[in-house]
MIDOSE-1310 file (N, C-alpha, C; in nm, 2 decimals, decimal comma, always signed):
residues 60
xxxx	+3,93/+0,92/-0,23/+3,80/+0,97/-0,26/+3,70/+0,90/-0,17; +3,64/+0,96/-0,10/+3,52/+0,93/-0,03/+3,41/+0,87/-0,08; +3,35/+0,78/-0,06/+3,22/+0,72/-0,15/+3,10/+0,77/-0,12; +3,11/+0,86/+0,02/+2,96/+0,93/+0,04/+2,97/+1,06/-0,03
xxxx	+3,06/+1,09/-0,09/+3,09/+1,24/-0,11/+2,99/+1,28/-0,24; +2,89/+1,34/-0,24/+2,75/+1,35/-0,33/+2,79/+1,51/-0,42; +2,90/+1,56/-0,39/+2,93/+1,66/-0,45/+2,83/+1,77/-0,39; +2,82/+1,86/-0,49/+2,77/+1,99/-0,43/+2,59/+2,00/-0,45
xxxx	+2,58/+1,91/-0,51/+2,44/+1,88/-0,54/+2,36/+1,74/-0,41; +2,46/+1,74/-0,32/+2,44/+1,63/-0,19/+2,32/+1,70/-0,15; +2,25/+1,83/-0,12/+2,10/+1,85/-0,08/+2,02/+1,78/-0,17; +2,02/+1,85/-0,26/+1,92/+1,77/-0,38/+1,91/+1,61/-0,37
xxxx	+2,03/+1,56/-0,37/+2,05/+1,41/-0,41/+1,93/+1,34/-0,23; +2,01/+1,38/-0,12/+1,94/+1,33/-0,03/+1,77/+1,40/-0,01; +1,74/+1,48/-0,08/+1,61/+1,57/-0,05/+1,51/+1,43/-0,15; +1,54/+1,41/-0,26/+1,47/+1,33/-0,34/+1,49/+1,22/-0,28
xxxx	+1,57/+1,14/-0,25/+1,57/+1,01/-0,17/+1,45/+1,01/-0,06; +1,48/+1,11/+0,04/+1,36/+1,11/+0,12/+1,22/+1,14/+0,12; +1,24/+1,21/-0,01/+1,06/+1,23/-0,09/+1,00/+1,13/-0,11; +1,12/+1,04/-0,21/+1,06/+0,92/-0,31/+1,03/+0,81/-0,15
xxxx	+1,12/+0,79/-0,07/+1,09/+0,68/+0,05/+0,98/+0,71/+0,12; +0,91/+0,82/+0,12/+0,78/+0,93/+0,16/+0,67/+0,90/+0,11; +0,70/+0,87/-0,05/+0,59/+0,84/-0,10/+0,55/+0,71/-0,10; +0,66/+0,68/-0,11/+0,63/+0,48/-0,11/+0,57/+0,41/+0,02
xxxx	+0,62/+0,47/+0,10/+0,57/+0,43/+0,22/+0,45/+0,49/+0,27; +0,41/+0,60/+0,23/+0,31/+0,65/+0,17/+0,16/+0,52/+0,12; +0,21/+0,50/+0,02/+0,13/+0,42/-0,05/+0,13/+0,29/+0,03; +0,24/+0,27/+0,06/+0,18/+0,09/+0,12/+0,14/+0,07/+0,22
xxxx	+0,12/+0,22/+0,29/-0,02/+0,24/+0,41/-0,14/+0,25/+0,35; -0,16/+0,30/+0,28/-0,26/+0,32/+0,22/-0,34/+0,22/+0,18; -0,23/+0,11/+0,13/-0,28/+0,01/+0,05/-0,31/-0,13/+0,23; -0,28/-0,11/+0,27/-0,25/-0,17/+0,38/-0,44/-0,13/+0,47
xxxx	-0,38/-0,01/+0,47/-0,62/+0,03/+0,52/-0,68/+0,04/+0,46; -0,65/+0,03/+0,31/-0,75/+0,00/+0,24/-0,77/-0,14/+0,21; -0,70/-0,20/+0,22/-0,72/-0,38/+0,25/-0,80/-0,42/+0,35; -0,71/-0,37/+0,47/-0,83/-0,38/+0,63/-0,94/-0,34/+0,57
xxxx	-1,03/-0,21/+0,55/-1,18/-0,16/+0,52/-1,21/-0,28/+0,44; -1,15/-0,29/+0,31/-1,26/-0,39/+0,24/-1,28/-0,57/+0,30; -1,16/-0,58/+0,35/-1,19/-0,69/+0,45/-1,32/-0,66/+0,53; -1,32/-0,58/+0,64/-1,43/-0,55/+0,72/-1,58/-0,54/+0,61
xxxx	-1,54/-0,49/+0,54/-1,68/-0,49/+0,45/-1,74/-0,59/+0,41; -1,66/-0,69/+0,39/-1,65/-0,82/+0,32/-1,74/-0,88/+0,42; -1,67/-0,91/+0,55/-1,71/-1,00/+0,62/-1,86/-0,88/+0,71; -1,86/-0,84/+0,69/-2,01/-0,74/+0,74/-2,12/-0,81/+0,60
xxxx	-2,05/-0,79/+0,49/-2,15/-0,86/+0,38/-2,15/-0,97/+0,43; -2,09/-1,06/+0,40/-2,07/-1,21/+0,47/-2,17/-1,23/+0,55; -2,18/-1,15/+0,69/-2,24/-1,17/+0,79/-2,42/-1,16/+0,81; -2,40/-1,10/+0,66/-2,59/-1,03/+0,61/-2,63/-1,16/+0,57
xxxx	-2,50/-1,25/+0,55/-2,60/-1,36/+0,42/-2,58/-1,35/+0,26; -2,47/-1,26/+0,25/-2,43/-1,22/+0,17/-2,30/-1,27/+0,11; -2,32/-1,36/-0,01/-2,23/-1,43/-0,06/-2,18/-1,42/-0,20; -2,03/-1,44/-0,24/-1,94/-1,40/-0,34/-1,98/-1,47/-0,43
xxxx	-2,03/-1,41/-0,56/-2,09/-1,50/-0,68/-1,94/-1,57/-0,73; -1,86/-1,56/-0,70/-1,76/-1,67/-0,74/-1,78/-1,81/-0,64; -1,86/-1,81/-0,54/-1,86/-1,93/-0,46/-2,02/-1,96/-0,50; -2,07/-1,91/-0,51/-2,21/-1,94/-0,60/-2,17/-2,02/-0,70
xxxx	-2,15/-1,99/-0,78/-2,07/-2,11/-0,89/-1,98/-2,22/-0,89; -1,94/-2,18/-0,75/-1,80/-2,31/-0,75/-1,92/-2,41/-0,62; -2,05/-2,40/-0,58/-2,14/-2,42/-0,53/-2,19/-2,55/-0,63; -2,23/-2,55/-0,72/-2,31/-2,63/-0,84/-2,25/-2,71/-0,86
């Protein structure tokens, strides 16, 4: 018996594997530029003089 052998449903089985790895990887780009942007935004605020009211408080 073969261990790759996926039967007659082997389209299906590999078609969903490459969707689901599609999407995932998908998403952790996503999550990945949208980290970069709010970085950049951050430090653009930063740069106005603009400061994180969590360090306002840890300030006092």
């Amino acid at each position: 018996m073969d261990p790759f052998d996926l039967g007659p449903h082997a389209g299906f089985i590999v078609a969903c594997y490459i969707i689901t790895f599609s999407v995932v990887a998908a998403v952790i780009g996503w999550v990945l530029i949208d980290r970069a942007q709010l970085n950049a935004a951050l430090k653009e605020l930063e740069d106005q003089g603009i400061t994180r009211a969590s360090n306002k408080q840890n300030a006092s």
